[in-house]
C-alpha positions as CSV (number, residue, x, y, z in Angstrom):
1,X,-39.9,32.7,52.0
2,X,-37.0,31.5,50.3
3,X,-36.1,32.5,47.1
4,X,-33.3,29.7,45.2
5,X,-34.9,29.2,41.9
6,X,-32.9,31.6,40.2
7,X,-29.3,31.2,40.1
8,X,-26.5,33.3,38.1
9,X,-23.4,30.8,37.5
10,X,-20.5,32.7,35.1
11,X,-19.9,29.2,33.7
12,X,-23.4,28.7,32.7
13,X,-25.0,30.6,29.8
14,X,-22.0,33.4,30.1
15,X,-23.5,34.2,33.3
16,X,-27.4,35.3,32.6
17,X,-30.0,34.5,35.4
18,X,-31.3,31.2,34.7
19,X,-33.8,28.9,36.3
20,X,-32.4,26.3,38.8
21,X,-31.0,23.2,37.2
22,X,-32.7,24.6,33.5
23,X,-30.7,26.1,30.7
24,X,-33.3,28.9,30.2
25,X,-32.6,32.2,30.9
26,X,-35.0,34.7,32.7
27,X,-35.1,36.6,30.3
28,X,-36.5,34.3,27.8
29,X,-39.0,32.6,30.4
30,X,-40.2,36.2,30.4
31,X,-40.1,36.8,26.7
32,X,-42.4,33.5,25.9
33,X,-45.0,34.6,28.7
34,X,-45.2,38.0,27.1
35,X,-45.8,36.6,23.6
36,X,-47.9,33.6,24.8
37,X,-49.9,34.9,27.8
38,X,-52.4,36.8,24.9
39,X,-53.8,33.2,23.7
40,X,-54.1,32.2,27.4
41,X,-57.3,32.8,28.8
42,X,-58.3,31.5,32.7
């Protein structure tokens, strides 16, 4: 399995893990499905 979706570029969002291609961080992907994952139910 290969894993490329996240990339870390220094030039790019001073360098934070972001999602391929995407100017969002990790970090905030994982902060919006902590706050929003209550209100989703399966």
């Amino acid at each position: 399995m290969k894993l490329d979706r996240i990339i870390v570029n220094p030039k790019r969002m001073n360098g934070q893990p972001c999602i391929r291609n995407l100017r969002i961080t990790v970090r905030r992907l994982m902060e919006l499905l902590a706050i929003y994952s209550i209100s989703i139910h399966f």
